[in-house]
mmCIF entry with sequence, helices, sheets and N, C-alpha, C, O atoms, coordinates in Angstrom:
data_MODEL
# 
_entry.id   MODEL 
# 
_entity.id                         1 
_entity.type                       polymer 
_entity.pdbx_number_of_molecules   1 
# 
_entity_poly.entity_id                      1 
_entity_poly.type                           'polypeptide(L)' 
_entity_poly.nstd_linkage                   no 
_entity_poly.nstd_monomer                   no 
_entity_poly.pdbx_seq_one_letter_code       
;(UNK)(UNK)(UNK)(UNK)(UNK)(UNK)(UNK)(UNK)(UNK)(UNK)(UNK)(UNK)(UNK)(UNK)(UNK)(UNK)
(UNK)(UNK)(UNK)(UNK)(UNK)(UNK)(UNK)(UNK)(UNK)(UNK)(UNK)(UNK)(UNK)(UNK)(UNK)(UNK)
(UNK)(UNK)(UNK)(UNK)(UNK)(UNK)(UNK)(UNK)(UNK)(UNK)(UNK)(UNK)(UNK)(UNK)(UNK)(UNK)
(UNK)(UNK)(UNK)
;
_entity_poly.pdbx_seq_one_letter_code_can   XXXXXXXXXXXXXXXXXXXXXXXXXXXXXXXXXXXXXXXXXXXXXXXXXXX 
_entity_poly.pdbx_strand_id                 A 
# 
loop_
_entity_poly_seq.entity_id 
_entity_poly_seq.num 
_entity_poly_seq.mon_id 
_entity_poly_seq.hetero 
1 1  UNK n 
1 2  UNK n 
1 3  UNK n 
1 4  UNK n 
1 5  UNK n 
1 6  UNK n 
1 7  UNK n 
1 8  UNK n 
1 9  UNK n 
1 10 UNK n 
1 11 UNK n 
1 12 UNK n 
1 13 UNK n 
1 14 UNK n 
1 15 UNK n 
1 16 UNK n 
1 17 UNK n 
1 18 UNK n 
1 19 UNK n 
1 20 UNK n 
1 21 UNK n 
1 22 UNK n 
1 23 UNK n 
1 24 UNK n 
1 25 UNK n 
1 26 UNK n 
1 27 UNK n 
1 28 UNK n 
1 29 UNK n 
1 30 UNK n 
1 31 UNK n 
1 32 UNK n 
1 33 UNK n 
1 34 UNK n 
1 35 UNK n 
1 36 UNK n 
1 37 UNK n 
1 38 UNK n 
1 39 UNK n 
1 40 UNK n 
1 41 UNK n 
1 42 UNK n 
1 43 UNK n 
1 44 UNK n 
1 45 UNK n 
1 46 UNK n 
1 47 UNK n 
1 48 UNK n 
1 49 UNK n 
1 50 UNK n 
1 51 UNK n 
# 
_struct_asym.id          A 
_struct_asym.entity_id   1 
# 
loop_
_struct_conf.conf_type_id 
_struct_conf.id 
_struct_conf.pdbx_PDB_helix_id 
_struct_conf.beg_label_comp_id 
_struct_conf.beg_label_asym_id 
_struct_conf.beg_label_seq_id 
_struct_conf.pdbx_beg_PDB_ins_code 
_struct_conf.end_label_comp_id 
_struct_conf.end_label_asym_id 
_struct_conf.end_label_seq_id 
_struct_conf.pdbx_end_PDB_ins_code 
_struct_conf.beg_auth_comp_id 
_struct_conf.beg_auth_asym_id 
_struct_conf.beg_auth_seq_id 
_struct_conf.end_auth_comp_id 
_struct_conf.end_auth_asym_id 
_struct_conf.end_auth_seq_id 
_struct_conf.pdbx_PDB_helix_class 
_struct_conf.details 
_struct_conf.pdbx_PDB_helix_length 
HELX_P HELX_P1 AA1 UNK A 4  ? UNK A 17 ? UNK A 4  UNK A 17 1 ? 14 
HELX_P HELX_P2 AA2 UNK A 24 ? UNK A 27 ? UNK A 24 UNK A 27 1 ? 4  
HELX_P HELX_P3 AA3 UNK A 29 ? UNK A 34 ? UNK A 29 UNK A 34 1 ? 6  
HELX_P HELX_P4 AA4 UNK A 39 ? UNK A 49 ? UNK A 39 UNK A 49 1 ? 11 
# 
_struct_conf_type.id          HELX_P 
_struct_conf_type.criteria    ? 
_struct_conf_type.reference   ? 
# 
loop_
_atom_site.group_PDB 
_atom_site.id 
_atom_site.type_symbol 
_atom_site.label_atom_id 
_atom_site.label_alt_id 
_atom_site.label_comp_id 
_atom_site.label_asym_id 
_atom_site.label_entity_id 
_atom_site.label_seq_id 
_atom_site.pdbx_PDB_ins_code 
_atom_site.Cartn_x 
_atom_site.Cartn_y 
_atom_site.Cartn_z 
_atom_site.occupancy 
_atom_site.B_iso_or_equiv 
_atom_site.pdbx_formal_charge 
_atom_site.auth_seq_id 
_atom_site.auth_comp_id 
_atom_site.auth_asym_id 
_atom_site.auth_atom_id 
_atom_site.pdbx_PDB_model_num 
ATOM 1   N N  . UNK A 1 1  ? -46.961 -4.531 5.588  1.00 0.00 ? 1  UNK A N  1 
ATOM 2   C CA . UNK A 1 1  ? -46.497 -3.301 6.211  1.00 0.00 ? 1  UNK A CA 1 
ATOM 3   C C  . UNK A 1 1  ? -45.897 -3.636 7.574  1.00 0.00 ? 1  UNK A C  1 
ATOM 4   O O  . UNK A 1 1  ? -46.315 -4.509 8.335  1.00 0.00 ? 1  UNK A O  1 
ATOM 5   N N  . UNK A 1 2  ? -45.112 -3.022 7.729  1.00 0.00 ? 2  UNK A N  1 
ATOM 6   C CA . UNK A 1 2  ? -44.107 -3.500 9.305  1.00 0.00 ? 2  UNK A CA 1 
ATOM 7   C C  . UNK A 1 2  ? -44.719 -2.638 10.208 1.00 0.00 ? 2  UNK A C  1 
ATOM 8   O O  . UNK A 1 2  ? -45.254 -1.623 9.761  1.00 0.00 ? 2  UNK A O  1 
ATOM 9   N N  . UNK A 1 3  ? -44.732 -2.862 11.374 1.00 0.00 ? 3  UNK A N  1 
ATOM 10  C CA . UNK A 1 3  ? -45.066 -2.185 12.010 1.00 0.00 ? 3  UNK A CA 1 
ATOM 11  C C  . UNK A 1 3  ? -43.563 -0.842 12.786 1.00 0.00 ? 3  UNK A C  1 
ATOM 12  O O  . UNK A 1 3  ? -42.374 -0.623 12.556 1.00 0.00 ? 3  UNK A O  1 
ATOM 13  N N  . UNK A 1 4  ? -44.660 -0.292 13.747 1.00 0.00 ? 4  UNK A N  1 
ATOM 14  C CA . UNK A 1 4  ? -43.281 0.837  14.165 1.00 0.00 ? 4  UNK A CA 1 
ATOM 15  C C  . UNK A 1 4  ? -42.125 -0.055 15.111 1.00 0.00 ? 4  UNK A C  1 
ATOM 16  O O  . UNK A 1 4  ? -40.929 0.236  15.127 1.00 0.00 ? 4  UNK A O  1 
ATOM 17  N N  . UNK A 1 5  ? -42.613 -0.969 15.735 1.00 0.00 ? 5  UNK A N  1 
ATOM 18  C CA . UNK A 1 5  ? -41.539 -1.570 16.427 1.00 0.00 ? 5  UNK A CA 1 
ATOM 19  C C  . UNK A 1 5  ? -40.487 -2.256 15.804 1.00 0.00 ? 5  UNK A C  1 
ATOM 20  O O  . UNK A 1 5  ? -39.442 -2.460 16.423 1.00 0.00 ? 5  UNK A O  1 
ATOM 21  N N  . UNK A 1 6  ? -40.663 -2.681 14.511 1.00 0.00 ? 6  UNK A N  1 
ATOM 22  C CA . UNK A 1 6  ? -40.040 -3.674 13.482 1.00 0.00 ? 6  UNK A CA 1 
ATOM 23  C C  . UNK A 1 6  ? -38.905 -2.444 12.957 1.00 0.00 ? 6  UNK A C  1 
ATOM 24  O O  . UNK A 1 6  ? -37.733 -2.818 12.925 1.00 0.00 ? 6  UNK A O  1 
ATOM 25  N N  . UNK A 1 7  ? -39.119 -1.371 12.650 1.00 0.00 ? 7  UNK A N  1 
ATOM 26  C CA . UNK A 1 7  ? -38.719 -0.248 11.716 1.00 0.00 ? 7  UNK A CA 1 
ATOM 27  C C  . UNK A 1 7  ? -37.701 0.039  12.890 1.00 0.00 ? 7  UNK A C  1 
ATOM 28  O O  . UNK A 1 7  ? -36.527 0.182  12.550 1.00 0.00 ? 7  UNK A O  1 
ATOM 29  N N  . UNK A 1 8  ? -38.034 0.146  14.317 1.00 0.00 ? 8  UNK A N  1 
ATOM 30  C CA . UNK A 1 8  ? -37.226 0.933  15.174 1.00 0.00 ? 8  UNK A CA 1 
ATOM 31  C C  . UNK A 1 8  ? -36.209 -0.134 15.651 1.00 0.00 ? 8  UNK A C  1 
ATOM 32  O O  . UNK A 1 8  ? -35.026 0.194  15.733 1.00 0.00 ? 8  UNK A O  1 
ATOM 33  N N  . UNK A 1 9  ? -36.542 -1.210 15.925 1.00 0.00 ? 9  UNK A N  1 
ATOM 34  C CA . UNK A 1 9  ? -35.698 -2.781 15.895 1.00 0.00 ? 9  UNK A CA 1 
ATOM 35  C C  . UNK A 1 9  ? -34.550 -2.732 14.863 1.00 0.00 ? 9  UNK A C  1 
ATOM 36  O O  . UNK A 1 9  ? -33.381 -2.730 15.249 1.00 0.00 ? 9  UNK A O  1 
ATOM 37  N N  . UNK A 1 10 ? -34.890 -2.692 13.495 1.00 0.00 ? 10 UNK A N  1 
ATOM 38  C CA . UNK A 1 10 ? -33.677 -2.526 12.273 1.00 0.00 ? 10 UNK A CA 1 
ATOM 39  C C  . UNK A 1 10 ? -32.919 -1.695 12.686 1.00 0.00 ? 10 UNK A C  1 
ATOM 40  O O  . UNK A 1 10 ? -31.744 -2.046 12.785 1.00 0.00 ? 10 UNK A O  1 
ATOM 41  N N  . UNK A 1 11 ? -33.319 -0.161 13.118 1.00 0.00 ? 11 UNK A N  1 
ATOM 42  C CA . UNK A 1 11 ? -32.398 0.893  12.686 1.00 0.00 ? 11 UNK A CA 1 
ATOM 43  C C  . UNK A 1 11 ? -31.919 1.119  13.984 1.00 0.00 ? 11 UNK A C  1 
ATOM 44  O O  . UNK A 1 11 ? -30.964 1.896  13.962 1.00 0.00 ? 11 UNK A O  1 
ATOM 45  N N  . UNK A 1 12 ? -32.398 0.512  15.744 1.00 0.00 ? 12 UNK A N  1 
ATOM 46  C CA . UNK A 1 12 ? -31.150 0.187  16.690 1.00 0.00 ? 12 UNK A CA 1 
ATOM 47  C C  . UNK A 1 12 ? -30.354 -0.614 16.167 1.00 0.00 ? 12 UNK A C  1 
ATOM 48  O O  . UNK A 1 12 ? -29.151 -0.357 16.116 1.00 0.00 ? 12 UNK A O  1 
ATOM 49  N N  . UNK A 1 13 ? -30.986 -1.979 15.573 1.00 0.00 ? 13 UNK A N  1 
ATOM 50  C CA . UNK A 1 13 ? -29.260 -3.122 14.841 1.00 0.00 ? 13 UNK A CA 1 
ATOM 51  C C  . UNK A 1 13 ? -28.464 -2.364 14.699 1.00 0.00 ? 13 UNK A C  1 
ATOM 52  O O  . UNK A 1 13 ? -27.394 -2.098 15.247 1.00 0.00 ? 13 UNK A O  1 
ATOM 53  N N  . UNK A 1 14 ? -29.421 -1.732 13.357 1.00 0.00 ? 14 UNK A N  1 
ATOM 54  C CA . UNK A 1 14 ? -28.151 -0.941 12.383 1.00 0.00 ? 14 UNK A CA 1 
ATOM 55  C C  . UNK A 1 14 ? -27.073 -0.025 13.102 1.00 0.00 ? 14 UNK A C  1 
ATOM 56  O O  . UNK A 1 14 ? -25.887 -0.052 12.774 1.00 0.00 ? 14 UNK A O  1 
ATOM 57  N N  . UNK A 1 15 ? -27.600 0.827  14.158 1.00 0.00 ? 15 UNK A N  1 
ATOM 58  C CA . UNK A 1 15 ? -26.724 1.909  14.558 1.00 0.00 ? 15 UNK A CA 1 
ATOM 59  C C  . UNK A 1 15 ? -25.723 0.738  15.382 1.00 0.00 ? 15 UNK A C  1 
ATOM 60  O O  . UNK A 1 15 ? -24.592 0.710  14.895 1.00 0.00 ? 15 UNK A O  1 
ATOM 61  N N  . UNK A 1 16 ? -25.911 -0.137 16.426 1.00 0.00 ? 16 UNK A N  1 
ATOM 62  C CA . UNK A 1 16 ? -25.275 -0.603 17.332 1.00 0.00 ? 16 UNK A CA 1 
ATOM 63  C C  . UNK A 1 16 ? -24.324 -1.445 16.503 1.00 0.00 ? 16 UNK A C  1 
ATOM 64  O O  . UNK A 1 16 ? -23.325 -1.442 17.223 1.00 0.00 ? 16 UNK A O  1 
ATOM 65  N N  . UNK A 1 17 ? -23.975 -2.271 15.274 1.00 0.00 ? 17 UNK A N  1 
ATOM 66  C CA . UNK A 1 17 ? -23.949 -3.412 14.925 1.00 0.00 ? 17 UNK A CA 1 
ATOM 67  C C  . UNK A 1 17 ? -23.355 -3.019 13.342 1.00 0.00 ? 17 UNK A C  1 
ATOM 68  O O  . UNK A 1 17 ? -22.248 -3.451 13.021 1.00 0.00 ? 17 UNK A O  1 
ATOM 69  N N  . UNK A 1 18 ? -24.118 -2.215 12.422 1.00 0.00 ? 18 UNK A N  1 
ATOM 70  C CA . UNK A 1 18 ? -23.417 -1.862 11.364 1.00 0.00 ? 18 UNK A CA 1 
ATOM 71  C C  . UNK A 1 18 ? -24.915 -2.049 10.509 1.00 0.00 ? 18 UNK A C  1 
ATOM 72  O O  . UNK A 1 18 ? -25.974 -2.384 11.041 1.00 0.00 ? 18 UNK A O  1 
ATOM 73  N N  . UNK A 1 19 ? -24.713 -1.742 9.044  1.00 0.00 ? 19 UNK A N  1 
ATOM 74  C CA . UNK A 1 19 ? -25.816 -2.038 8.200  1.00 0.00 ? 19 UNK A CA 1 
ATOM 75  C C  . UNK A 1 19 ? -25.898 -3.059 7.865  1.00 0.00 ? 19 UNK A C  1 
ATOM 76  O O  . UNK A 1 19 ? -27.006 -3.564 7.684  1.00 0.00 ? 19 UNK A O  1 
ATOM 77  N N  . UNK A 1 20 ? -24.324 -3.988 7.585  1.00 0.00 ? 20 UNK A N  1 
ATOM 78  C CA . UNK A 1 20 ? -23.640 -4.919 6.899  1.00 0.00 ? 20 UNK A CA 1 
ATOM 79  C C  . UNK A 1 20 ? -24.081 -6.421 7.950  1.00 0.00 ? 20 UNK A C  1 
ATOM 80  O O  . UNK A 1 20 ? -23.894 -7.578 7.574  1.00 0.00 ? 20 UNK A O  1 
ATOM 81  N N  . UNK A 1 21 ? -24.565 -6.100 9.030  1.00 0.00 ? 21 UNK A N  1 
ATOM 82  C CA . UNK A 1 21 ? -25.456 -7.259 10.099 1.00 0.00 ? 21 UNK A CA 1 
ATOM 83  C C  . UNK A 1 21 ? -26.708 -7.379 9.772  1.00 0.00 ? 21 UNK A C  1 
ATOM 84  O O  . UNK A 1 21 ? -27.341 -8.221 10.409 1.00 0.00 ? 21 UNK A O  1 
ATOM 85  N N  . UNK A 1 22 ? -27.192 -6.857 9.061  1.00 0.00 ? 22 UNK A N  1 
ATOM 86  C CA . UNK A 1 22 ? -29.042 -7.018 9.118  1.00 0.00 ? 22 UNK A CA 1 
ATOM 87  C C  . UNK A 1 22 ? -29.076 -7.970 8.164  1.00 0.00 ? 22 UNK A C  1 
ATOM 88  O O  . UNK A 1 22 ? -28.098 -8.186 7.449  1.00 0.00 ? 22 UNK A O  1 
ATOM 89  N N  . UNK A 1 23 ? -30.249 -8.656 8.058  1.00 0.00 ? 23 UNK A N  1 
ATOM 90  C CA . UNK A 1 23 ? -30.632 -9.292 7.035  1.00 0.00 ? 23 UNK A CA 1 
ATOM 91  C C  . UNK A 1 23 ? -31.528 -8.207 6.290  1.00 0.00 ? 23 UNK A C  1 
ATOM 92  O O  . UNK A 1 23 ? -31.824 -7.061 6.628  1.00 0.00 ? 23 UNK A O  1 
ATOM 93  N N  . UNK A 1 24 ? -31.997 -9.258 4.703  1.00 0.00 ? 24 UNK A N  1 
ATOM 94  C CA . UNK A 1 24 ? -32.704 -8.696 3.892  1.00 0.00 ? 24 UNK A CA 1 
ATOM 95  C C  . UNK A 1 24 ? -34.036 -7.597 4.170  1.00 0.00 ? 24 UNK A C  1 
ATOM 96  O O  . UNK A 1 24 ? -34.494 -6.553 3.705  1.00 0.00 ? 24 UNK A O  1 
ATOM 97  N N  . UNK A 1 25 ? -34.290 -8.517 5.173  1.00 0.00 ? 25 UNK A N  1 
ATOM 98  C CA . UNK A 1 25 ? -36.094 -7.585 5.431  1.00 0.00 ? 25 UNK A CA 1 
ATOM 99  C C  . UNK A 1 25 ? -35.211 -6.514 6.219  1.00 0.00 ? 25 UNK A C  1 
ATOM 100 O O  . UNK A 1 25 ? -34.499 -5.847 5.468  1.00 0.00 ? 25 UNK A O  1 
ATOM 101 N N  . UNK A 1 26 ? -35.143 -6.313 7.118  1.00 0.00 ? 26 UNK A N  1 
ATOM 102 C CA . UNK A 1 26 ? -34.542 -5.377 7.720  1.00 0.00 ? 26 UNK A CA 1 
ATOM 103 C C  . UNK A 1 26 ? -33.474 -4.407 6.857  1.00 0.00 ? 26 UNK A C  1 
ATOM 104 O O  . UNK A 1 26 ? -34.137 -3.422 6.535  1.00 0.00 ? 26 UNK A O  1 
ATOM 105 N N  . UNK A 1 27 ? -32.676 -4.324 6.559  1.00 0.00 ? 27 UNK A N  1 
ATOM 106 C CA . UNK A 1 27 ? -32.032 -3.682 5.688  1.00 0.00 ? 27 UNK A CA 1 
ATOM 107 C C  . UNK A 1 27 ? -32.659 -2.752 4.477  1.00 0.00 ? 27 UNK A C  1 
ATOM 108 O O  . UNK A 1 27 ? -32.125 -1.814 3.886  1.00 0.00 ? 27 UNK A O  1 
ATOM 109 N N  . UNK A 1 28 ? -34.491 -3.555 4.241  1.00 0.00 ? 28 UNK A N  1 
ATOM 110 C CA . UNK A 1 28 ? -35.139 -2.840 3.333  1.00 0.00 ? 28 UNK A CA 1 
ATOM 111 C C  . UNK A 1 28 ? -36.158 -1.937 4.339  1.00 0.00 ? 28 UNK A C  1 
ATOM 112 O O  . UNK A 1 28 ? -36.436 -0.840 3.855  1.00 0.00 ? 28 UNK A O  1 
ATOM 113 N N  . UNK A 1 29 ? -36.597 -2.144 5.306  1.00 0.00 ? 29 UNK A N  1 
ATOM 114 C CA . UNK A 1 29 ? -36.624 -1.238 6.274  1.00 0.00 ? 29 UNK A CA 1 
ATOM 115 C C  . UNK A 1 29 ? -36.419 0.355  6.361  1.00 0.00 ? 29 UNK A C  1 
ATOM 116 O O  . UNK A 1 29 ? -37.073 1.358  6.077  1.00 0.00 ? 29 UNK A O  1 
ATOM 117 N N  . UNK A 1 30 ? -34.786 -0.038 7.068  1.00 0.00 ? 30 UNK A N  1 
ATOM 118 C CA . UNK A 1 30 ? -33.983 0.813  6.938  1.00 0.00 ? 30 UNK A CA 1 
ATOM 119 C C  . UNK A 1 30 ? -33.815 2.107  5.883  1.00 0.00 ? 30 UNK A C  1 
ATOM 120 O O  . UNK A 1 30 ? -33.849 3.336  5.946  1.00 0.00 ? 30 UNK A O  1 
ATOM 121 N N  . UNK A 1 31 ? -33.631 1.151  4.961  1.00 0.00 ? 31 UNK A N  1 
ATOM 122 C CA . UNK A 1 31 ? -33.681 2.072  3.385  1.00 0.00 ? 31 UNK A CA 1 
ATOM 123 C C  . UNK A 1 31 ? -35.190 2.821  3.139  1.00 0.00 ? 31 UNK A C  1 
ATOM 124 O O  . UNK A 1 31 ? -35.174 3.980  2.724  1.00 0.00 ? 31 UNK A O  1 
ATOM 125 N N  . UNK A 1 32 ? -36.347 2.228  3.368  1.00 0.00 ? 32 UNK A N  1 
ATOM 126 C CA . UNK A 1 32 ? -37.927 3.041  3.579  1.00 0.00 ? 32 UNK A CA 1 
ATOM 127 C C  . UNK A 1 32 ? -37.742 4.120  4.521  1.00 0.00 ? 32 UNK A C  1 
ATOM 128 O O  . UNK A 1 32 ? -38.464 5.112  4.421  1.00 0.00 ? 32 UNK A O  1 
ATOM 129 N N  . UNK A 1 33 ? -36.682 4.034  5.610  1.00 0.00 ? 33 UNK A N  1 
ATOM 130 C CA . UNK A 1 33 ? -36.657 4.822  6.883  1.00 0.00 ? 33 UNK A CA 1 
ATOM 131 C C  . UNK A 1 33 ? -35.853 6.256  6.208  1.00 0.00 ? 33 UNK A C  1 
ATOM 132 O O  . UNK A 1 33 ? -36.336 7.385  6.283  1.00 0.00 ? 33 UNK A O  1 
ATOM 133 N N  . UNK A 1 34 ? -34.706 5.966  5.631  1.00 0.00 ? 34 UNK A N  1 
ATOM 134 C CA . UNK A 1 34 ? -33.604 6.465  4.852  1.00 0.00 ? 34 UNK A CA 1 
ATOM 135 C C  . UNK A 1 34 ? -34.433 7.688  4.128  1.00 0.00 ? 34 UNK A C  1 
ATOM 136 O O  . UNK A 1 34 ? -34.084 8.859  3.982  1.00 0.00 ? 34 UNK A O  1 
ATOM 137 N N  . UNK A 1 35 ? -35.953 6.865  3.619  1.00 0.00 ? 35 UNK A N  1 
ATOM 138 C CA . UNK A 1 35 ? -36.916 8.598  2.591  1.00 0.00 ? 35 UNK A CA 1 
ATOM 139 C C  . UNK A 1 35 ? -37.256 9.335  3.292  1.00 0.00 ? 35 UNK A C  1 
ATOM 140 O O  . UNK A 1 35 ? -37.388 10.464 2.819  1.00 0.00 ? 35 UNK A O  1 
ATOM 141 N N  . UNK A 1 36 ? -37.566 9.161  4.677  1.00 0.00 ? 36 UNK A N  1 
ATOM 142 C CA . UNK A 1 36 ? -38.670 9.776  5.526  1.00 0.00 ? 36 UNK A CA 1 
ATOM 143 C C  . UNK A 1 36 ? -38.187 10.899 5.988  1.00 0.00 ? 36 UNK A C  1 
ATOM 144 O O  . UNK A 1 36 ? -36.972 11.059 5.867  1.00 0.00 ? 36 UNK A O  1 
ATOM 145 N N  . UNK A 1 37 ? -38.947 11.905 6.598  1.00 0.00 ? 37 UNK A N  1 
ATOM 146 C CA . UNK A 1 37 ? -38.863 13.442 6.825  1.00 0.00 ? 37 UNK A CA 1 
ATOM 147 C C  . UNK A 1 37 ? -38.449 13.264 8.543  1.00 0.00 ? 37 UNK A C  1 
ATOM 148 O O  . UNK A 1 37 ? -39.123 12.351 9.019  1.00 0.00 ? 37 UNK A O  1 
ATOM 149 N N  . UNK A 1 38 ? -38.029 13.554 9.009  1.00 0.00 ? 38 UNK A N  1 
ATOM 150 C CA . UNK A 1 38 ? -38.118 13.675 10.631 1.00 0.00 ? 38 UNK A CA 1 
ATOM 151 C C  . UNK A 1 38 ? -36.819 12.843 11.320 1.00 0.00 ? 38 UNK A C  1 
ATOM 152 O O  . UNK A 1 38 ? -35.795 12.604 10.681 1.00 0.00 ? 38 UNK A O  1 
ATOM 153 N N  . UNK A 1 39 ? -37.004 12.484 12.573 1.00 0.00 ? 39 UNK A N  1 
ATOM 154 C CA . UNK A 1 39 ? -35.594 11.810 13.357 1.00 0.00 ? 39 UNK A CA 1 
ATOM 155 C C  . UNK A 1 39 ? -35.548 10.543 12.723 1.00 0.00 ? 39 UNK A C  1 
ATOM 156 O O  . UNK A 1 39 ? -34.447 10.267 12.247 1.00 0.00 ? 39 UNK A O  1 
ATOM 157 N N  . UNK A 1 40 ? -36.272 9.858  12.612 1.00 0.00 ? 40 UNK A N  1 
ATOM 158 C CA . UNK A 1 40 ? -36.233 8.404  12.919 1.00 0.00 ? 40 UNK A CA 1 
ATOM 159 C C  . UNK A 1 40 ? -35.238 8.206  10.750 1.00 0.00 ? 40 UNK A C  1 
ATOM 160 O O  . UNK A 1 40 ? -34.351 7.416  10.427 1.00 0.00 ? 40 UNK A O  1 
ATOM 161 N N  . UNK A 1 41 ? -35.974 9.312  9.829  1.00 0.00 ? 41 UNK A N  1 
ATOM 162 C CA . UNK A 1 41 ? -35.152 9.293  8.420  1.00 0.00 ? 41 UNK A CA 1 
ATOM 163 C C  . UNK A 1 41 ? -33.708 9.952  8.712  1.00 0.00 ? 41 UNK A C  1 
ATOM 164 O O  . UNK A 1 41 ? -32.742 9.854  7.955  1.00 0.00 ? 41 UNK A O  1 
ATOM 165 N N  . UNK A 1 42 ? -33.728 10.561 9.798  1.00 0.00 ? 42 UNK A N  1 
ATOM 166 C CA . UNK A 1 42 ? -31.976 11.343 10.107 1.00 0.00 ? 42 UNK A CA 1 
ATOM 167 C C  . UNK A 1 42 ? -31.248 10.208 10.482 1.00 0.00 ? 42 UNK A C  1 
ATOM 168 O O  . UNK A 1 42 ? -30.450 9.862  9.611  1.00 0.00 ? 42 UNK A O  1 
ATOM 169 N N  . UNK A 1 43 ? -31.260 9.424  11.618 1.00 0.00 ? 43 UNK A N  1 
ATOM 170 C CA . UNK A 1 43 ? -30.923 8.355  12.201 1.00 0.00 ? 43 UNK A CA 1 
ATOM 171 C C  . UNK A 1 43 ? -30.540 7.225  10.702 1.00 0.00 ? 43 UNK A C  1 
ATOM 172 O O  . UNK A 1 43 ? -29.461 6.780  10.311 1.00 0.00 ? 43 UNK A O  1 
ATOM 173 N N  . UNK A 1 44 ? -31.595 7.099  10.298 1.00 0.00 ? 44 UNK A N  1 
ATOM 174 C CA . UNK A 1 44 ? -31.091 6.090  9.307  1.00 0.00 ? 44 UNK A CA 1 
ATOM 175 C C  . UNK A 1 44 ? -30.421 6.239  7.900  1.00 0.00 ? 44 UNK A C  1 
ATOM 176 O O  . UNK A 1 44 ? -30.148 5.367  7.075  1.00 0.00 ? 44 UNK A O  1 
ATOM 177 N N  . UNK A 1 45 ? -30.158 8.144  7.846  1.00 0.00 ? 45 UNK A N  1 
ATOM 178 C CA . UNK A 1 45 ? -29.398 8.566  6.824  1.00 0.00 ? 45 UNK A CA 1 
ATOM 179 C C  . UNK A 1 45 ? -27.984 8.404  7.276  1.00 0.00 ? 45 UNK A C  1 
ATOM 180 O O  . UNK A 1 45 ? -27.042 8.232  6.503  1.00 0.00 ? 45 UNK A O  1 
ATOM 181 N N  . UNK A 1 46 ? -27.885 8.477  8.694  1.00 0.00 ? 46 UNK A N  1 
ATOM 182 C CA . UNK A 1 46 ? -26.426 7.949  9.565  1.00 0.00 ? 46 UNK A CA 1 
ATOM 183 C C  . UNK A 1 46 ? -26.163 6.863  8.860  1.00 0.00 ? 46 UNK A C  1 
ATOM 184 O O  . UNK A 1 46 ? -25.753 6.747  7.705  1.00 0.00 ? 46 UNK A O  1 
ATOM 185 N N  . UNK A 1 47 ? -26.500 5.896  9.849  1.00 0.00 ? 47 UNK A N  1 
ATOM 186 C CA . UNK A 1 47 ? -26.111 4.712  9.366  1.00 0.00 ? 47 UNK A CA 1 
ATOM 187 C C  . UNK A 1 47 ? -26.136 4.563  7.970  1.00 0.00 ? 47 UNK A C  1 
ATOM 188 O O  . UNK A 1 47 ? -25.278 3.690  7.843  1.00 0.00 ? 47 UNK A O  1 
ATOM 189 N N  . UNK A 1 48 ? -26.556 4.831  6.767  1.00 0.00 ? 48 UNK A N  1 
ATOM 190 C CA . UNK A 1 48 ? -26.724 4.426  5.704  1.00 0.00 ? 48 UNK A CA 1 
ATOM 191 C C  . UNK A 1 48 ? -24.881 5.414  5.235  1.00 0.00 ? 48 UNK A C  1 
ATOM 192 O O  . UNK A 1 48 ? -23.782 5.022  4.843  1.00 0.00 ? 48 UNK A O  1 
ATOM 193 N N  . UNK A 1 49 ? -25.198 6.126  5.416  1.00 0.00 ? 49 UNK A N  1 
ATOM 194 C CA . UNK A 1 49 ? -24.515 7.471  4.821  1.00 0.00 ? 49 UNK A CA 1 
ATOM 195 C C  . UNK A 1 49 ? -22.773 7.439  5.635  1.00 0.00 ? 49 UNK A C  1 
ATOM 196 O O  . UNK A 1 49 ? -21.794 8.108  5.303  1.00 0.00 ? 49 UNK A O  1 
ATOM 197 N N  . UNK A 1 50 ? -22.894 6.354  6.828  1.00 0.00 ? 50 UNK A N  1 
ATOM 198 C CA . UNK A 1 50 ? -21.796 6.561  7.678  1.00 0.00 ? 50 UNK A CA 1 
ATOM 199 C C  . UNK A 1 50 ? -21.500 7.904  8.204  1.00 0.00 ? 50 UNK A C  1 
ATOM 200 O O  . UNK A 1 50 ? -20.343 8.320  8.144  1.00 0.00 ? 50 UNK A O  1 
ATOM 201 N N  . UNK A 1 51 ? -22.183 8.425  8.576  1.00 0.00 ? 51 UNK A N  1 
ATOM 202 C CA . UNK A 1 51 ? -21.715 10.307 8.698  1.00 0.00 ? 51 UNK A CA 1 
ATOM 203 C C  . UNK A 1 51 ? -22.397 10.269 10.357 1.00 0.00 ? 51 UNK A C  1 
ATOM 204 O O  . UNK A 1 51 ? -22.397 11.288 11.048 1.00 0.00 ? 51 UNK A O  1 
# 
């Protein structure tokens, strides 16, 4: 299990950098972040979603 700093680490990359920069672990992260209910799943429906 990652912790919250690991989860929030990916999905600054991701926003600053692109999705297409992360590696594997991170990128699957992201995508766990992508289900979730609240800011931190909005944020990473961005980046995922490009919107």
């Amino acid at each position: 299990m990652a912790t919250k700093e690991q989860y929030e680490a990916a999905l600054s990359k991701a926003e600053r950098a692109g999705i297409g920069s992360l590696d594997t672990q991170q990128r699957e992260l992201v995508q766990k972040l992508y289900k979730e209910a609240g800011p931190r799943g909005n944020r990473a429906r961005k980046v995922i979603d490009g919107k």
